[in-house]
MARBA-3410 file (N, C-alpha, C, O; in Angstrom, 1 decimal):
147
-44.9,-2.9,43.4,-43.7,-3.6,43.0,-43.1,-2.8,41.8,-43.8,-2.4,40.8 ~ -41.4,-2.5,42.2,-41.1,-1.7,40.4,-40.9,-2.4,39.5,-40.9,-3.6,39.9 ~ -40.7,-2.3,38.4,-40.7,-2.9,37.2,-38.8,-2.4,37.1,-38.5,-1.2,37.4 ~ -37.8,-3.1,36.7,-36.8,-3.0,36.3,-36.4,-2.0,35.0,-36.3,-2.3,33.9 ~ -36.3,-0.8,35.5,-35.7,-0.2,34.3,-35.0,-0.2,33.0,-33.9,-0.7,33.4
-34.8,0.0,31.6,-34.1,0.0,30.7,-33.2,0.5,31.1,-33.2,1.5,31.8 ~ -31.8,-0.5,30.4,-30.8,0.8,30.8,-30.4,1.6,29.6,-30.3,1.3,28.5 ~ -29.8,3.2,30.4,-29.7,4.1,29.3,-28.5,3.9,28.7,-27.6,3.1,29.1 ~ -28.4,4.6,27.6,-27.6,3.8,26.4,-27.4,5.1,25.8,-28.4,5.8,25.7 ~ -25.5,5.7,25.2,-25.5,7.0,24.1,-25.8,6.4,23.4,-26.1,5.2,23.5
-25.8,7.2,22.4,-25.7,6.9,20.7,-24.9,5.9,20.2,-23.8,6.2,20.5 ~ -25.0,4.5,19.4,-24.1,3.1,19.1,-24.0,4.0,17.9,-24.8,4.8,17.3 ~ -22.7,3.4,17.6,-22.3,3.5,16.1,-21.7,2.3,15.7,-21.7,1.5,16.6 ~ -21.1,1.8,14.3,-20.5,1.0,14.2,-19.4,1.4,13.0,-19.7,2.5,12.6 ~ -18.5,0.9,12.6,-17.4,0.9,11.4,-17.3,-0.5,10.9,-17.4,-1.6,11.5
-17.1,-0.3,9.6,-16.2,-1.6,9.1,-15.2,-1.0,9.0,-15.3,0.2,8.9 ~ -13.9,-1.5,9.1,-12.0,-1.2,8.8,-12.1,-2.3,8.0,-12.8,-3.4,8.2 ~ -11.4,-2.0,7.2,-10.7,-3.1,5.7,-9.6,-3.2,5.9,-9.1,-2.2,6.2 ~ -8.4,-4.3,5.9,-7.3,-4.2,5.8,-6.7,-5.3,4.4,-6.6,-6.5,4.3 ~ -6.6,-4.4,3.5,-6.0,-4.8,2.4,-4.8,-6.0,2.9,-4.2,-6.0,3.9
-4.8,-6.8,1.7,-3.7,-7.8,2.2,-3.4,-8.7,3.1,-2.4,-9.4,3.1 ~ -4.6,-8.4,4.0,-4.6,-9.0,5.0,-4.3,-8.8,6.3,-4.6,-9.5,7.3 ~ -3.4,-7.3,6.0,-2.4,-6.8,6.7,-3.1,-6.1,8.2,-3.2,-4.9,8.5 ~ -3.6,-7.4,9.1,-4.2,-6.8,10.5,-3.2,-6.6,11.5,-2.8,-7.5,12.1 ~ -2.8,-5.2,11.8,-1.7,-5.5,13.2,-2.3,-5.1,14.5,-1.5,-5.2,15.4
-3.4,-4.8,14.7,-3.8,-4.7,16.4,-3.7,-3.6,16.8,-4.1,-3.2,17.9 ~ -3.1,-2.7,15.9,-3.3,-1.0,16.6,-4.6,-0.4,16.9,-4.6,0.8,17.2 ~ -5.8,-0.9,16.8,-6.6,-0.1,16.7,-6.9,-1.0,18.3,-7.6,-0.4,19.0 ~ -6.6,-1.7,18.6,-7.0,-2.8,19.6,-6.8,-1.8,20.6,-7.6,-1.5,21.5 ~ -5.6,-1.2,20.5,-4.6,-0.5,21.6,-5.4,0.8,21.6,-4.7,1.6,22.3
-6.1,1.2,21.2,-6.9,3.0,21.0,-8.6,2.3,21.6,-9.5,2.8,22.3 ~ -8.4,1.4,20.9,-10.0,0.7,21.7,-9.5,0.9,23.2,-9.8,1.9,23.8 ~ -9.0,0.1,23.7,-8.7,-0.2,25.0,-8.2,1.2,25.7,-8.7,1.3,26.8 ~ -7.6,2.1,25.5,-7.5,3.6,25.8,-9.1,3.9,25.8,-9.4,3.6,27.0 ~ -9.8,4.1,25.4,-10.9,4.8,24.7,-11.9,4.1,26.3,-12.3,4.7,27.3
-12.1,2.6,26.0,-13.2,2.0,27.0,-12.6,2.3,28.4,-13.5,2.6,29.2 ~ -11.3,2.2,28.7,-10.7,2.3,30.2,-11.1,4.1,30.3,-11.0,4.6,31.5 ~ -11.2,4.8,29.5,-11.6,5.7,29.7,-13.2,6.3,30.1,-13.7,7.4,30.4 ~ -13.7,5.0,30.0,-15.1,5.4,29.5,-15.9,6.4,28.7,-17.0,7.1,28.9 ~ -14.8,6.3,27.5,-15.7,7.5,26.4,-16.3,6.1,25.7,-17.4,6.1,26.3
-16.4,5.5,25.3,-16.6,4.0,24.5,-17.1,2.8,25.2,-16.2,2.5,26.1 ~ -18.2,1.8,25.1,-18.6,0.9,25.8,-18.3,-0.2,23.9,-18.8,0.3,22.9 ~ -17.7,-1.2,24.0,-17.6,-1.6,22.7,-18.7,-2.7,22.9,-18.6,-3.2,24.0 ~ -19.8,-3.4,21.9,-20.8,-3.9,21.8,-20.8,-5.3,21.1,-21.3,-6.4,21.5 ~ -20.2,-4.8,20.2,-19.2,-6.2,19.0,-18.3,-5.7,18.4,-18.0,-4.6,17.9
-17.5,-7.2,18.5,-16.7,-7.3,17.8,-17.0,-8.3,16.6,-17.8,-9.1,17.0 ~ -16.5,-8.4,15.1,-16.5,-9.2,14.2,-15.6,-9.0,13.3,-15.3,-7.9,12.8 ~ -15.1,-10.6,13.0,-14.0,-10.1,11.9,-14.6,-10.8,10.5,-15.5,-11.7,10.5 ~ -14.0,-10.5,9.5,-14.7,-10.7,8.3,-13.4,-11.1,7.5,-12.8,-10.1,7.1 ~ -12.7,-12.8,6.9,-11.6,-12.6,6.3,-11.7,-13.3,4.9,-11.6,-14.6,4.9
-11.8,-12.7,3.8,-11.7,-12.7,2.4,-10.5,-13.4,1.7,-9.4,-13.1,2.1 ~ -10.4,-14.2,0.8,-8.8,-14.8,0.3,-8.8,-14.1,-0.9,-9.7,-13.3,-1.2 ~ -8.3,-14.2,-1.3,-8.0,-13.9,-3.3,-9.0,-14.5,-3.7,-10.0,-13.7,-3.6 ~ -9.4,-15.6,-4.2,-11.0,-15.8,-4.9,-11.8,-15.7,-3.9,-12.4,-16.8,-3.7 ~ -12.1,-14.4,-3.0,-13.2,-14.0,-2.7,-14.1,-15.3,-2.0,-15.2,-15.7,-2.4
-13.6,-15.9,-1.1,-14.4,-16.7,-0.3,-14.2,-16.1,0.9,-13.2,-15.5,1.1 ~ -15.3,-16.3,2.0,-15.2,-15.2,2.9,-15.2,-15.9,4.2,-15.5,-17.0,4.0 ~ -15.0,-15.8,5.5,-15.2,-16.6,6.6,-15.3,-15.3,7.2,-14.7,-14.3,6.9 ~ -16.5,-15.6,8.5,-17.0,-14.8,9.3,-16.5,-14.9,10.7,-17.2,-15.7,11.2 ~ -16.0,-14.7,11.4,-15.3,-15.4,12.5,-15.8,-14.0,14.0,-15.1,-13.0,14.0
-16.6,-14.2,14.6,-16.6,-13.5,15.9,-15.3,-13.7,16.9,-14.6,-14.7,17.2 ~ -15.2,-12.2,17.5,-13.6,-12.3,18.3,-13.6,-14.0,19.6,-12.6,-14.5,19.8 ~ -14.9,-14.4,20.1,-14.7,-15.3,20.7,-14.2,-16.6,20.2,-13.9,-17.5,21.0 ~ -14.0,-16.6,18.5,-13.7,-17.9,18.0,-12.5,-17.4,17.7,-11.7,-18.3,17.3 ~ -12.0,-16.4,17.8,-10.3,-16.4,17.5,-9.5,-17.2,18.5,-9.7,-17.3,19.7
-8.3,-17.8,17.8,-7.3,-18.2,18.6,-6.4,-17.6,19.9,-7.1,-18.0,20.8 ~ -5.6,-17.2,20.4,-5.3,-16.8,21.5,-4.4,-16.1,20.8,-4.1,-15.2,21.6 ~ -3.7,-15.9,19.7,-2.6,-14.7,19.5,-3.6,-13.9,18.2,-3.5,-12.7,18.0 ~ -4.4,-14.6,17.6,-5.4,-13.2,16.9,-6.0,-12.3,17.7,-6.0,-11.1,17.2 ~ -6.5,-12.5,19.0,-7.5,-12.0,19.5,-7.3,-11.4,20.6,-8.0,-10.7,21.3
-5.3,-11.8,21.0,-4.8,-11.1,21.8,-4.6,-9.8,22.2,-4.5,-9.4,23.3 ~ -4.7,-9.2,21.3,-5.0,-7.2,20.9,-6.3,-6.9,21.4,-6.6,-5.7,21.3 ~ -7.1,-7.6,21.8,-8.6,-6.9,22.2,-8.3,-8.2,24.2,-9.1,-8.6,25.0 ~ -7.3,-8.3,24.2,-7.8,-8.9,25.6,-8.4,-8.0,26.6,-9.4,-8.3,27.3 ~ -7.3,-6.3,26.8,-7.7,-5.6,27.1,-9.0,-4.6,26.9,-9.3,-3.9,27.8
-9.8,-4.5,25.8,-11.0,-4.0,25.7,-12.0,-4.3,26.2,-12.6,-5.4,26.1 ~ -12.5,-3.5,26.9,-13.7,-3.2,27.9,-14.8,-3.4,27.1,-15.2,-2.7,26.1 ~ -15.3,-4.2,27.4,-16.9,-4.1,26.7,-17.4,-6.1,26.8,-16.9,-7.2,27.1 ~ -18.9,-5.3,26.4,-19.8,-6.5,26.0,-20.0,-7.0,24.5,-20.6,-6.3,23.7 ~ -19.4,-8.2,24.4,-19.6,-8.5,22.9,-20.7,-9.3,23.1,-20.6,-10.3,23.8
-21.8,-9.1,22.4,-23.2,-9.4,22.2,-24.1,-9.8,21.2,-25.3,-10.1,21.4 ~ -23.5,-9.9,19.8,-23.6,-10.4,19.2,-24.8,-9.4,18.3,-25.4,-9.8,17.4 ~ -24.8,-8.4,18.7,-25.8,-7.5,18.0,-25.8,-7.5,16.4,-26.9,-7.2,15.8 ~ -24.8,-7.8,15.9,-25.4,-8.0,14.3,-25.7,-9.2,13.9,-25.4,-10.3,14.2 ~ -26.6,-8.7,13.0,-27.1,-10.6,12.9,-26.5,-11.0,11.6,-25.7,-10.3,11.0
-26.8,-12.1,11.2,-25.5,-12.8,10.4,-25.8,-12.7,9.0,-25.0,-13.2,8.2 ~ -27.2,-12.1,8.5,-27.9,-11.1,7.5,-26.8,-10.1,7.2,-26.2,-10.2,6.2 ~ -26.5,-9.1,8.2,-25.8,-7.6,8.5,-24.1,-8.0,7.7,-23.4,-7.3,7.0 ~ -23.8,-9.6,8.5,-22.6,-9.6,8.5,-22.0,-10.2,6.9,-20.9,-10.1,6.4 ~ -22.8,-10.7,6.5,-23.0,-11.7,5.1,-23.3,-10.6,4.4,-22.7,-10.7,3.4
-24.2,-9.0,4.5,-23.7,-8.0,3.9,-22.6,-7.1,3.7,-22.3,-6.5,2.6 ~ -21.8,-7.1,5.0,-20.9,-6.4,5.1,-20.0,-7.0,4.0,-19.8,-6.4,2.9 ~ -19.4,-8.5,4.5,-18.7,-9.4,3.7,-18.8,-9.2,2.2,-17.7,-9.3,1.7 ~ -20.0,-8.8,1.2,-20.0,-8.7,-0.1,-19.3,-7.4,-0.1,-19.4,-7.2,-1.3 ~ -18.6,-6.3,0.6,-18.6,-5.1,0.4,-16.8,-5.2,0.4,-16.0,-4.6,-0.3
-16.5,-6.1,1.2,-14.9,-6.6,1.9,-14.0,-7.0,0.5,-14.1,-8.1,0.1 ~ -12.9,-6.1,-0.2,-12.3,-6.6,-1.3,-11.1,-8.1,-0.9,-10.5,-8.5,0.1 ~ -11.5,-8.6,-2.6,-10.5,-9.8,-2.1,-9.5,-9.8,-1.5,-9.2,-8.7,-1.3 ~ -8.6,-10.7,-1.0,-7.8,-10.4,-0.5,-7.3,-9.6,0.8,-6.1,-9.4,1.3 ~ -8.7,-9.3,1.2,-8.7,-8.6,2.8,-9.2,-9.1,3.6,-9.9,-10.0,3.4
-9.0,-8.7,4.7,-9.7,-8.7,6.2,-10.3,-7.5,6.8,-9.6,-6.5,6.8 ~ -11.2,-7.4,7.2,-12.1,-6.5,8.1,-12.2,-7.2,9.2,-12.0,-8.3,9.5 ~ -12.8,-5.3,10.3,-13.1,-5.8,11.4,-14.0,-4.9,11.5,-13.8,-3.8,11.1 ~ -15.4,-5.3,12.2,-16.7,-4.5,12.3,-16.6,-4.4,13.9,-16.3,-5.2,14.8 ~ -17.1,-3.2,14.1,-16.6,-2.4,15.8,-18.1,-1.8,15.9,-18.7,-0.9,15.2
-18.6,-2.6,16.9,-19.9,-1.8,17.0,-20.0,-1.5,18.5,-19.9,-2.3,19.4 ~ -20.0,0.1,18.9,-19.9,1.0,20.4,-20.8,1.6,20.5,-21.6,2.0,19.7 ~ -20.6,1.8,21.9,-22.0,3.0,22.2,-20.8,4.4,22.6,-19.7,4.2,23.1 ~ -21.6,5.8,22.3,-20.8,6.5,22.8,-21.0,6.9,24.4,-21.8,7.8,24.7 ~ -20.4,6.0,25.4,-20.7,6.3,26.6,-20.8,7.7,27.3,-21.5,8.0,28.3
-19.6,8.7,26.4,-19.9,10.4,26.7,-21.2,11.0,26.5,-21.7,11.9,27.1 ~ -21.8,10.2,25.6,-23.1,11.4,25.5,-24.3,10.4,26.5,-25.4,10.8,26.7 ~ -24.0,9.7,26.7,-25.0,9.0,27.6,-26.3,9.8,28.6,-27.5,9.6,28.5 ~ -25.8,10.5,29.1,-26.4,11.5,30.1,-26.7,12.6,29.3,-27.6,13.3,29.9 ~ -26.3,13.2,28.0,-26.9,14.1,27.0,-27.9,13.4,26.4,-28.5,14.2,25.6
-28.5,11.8,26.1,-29.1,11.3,25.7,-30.2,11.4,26.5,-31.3,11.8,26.0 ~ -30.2,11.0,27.9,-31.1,10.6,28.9,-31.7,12.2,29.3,-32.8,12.3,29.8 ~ -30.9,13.4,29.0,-31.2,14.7,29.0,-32.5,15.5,28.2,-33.4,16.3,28.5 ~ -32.0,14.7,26.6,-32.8,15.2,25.8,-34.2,14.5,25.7,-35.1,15.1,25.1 ~ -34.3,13.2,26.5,-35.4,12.2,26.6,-36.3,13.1,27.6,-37.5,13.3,27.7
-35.4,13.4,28.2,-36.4,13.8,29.9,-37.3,15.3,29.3,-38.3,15.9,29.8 ~ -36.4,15.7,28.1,-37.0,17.2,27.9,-37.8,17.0,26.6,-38.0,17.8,25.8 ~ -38.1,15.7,26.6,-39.4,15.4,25.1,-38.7,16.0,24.0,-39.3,16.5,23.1 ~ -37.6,15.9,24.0,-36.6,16.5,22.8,-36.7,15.4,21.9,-36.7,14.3,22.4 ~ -36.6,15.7,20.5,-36.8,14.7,19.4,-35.4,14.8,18.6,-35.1,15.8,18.0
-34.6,13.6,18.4,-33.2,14.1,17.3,-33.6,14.3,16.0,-33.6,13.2,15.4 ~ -33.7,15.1,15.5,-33.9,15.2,13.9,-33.0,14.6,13.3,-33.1,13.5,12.8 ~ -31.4,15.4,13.2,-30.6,14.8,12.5,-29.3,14.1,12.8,-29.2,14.8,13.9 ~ -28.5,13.7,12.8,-27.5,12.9,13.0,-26.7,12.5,12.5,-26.5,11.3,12.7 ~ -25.5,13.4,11.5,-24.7,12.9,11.0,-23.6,12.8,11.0,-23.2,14.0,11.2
-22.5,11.8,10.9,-21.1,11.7,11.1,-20.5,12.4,9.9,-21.0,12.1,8.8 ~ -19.5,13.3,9.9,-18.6,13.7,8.5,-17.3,12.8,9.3,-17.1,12.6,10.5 ~ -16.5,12.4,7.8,-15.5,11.7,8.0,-14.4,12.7,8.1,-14.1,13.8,7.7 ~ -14.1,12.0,8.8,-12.4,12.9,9.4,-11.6,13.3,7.7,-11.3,14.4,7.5 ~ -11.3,12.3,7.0,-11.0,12.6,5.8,-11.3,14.2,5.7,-10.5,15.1,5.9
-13.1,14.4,5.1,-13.3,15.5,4.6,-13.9,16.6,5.3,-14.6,17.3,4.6 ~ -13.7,17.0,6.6,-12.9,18.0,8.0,-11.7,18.5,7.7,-11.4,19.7,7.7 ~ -10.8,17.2,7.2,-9.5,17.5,6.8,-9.0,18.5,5.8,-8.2,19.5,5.8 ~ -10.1,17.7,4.6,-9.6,18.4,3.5,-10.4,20.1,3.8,-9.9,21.2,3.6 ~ -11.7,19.8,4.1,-12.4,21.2,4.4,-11.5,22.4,5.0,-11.4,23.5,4.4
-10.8,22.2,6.2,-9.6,22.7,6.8,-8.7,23.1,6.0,-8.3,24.2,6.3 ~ -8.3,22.6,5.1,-7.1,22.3,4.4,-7.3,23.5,3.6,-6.6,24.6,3.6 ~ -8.6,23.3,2.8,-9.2,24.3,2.2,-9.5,25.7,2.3,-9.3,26.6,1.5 ~ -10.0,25.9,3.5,-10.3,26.9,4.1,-8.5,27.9,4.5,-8.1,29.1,4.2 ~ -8.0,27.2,4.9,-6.6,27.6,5.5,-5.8,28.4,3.9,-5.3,29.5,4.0
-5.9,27.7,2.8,-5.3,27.8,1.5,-5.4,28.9,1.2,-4.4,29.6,0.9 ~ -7.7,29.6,1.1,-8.0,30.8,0.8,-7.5,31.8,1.1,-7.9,32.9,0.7
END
């Protein structure tokens, strides 16, 4: 009898986005939804995190939003699963300035999926793994170009 396999999985990452002021408009909703119909992105969770002026915080997962908050992710492809635990999210929250809203995006990168299951099959070990922020690419570029 086989035993049911794990399934393979790229590399998950996650983000917090801050939106000062409160000011959430849904564009990123619209680049999510490009991204997963494309299958470069499997999205994992969603959570929003919303802060007032005296810093009191409510935690709200996209399934508890109302029908016009949550309308920007109708089309996003994915499993929301609840993967952070409410530890993770009660940390995030202390990090969230008054007066804002976040939204915590946790994906797998579906492109490297099969470079993942590659490097497994060849006893390959990841040493290291790090993201540089687009920011400082930018300025590094910027820099380089100047000299």
């Amino acid at each position: 009898m086989s035993t049911p396999s794990t399934p393979a999985y790229g590399p998950v990452e996650y983000a917090v986005i801050a939106f000062p002021g409160n000011r959430f408009t849904g564009e990123i909703a619209t680049e999510l939804t490009k991204l997963t119909s494309q299958g470069i992105v499997r999205v994992i969770d969603i959570t929003f995190i919303k802060r007032d002026a005296d810093g009191a915080t409510e935690i709200v997962e996209l399934e508890d939003l109302d029908d016009f908050e949550s309308g920007p992710f109708a089309d996003v492809d994915g499993e929301v699963t609840g993967l952070l635990s409410q530890e993770d999210l009660e940390q995030v929250a202390e990090e969230i300035p008054p007066n804002s809203s976040a939204a915590i995006i946790v994906w797998e990168d579906v492109w490297a999926t099969a470079l993942s299951q590659a490097l497994r099959r060849a006893d390959g070990i990841l040493v290291a793994h790090e993201r540089i922020p687009a920011a400082v690419v930018e300025q590094s570029v910027a820099a380089a170009r100047a000299a």
